[in-house]
C-alpha positions as CSV (number, residue, x, y, z in Angstrom):
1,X,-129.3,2.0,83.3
2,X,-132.3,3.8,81.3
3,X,-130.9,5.4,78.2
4,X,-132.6,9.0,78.6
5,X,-133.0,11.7,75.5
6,X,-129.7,13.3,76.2
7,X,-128.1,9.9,75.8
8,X,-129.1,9.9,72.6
9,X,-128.8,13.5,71.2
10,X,-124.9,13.1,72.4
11,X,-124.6,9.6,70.6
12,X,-126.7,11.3,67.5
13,X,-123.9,14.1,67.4
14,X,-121.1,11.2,68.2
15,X,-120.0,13.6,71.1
16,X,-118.0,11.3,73.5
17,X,-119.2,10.8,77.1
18,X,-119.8,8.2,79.9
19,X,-122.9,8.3,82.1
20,X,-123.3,7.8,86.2
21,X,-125.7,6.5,87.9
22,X,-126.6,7.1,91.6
23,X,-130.0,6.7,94.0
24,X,-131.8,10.1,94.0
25,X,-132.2,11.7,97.1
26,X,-135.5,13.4,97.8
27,X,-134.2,14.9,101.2
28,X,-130.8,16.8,99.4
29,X,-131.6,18.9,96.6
30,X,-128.7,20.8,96.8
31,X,-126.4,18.5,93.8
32,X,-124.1,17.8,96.7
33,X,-125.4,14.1,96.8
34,X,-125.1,13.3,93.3
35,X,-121.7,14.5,93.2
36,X,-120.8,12.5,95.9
37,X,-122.5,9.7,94.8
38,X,-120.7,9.1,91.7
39,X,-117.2,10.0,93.1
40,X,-116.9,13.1,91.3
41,X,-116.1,16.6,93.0
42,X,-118.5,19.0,93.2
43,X,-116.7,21.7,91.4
44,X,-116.6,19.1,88.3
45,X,-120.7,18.0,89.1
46,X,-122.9,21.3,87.1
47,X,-126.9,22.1,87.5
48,X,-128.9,23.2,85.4
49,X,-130.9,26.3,86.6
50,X,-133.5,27.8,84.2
51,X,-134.2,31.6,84.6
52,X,-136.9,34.3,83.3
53,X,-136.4,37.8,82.6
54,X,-138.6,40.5,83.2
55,X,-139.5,40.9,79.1
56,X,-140.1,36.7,79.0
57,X,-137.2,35.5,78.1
58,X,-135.9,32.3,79.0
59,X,-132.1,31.5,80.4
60,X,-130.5,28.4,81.1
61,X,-127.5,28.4,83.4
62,X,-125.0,25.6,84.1
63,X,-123.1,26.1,87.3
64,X,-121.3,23.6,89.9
65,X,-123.8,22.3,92.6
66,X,-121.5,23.7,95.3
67,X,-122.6,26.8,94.0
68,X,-125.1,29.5,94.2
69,X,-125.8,31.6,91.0
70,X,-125.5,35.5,91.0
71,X,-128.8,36.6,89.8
72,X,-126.7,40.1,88.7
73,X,-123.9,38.2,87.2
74,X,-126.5,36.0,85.3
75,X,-128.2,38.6,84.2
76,X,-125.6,40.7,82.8
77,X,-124.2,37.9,80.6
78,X,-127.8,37.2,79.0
79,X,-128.1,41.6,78.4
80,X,-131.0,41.7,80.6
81,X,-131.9,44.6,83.7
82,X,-132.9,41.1,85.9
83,X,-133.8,37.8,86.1
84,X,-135.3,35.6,88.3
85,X,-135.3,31.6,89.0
86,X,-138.3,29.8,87.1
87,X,-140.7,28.4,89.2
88,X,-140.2,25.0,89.8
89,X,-144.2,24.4,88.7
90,X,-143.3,26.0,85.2
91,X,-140.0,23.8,84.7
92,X,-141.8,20.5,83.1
93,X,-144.1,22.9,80.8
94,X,-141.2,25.0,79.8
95,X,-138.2,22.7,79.8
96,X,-139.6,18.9,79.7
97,X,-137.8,18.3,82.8
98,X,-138.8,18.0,86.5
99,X,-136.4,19.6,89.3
100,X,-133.4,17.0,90.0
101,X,-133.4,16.2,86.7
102,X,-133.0,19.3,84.3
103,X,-130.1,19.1,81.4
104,X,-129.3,21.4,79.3
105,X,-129.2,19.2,76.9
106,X,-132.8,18.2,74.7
107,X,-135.1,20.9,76.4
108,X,-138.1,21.5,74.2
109,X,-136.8,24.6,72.6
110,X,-133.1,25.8,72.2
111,X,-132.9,28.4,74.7
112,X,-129.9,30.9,75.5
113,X,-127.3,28.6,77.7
114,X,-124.5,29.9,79.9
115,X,-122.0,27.4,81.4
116,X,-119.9,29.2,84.7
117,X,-116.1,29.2,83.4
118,X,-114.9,27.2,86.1
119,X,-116.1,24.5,83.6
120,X,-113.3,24.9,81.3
121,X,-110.8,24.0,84.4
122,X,-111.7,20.4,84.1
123,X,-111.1,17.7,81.1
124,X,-114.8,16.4,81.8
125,X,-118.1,17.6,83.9
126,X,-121.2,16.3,85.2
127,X,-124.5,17.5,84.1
128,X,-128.2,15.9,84.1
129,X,-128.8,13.2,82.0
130,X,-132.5,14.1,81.9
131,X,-133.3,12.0,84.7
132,X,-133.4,11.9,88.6
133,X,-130.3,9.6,88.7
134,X,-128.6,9.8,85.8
135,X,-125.4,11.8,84.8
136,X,-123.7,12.3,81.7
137,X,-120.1,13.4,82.0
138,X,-118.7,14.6,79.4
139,X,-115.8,17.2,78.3
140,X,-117.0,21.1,78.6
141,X,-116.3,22.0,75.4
142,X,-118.4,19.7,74.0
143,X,-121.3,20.3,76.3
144,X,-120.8,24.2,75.1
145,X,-120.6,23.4,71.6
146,X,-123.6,21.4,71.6
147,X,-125.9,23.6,73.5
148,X,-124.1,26.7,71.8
149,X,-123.1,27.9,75.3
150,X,-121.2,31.1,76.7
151,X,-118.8,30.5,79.6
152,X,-118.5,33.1,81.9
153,X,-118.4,34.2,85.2
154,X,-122.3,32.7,87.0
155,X,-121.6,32.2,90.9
156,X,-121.4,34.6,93.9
């Protein structure tokens, strides 16, 4: 197991968690796989999905892989008229991450983070560990404390 950047901003922060590996699937984007892969359900599994606004801004949105993200509900929570998905040739530049393996933990700036409620349901969730590959699971409320998230309401 490679330990990534989130590994060690959690351990920095001594915020408990357990990591989860699994063989990245360059056919099946859709989170599904991963979840599967390390035996968790995939209403416990979360991407990370990075946004834009119309005046710039930049959004970062946790919700389960099973899951789509309501642009309209996204968009409320953050105060903005809309938003749209980055492009996935800007996430690197913007984020430091590639697609498959965006966290919302350790992106190059703090942005504003929003973690779907469902999240609070469960004693631990899944997110990126920075890496194609690599989980972190870890209790919500940690996750949201760390990345100085909002929960509320994200998917359609």
């Amino acid at each position: 197991m490679t330990k990534t950047n989130v590994m060690r901003l959690l351990e920095q922060e001594d915020i408990p968690f357990r990591t989860a590996e699994y063989e990245y699937d360059e056919t099946d984007l859709s989170g599904g796989h991963a979840a599967d892969s390390i035996g968790m359900p995939r209403e416990q599994v979360f991407k990370t999905l990075v946004t834009r606004s119309g005046k710039g801004g930049i959004y970062v949105f946790c919700i389960p892989v099973c899951d789509e993200l309501d642009l309209k509900k996204a968009a409320r929570a953050c105060g903005e008229k809309s938003i749209e998905m980055l492009h996935v040739k800007e996430l690197l530049g913007v984020t430091g991450y590639i697609r498959g393996g965006c966290s919302p933990i350790g992106m190059k700036k703090r942005f504003p983070t929003f973690i779907d409620e469902t999240a609070v349901l469960f004693d631990e969730i899944a997110v990126s560990a920075g890496m194609r590959g690599e989980q972190v699971i870890l209790a919500p409320d940690a996750l949201g404390g760390y990345v100085s998230a909002e929960f509320v309401d994200l998917t359609v």
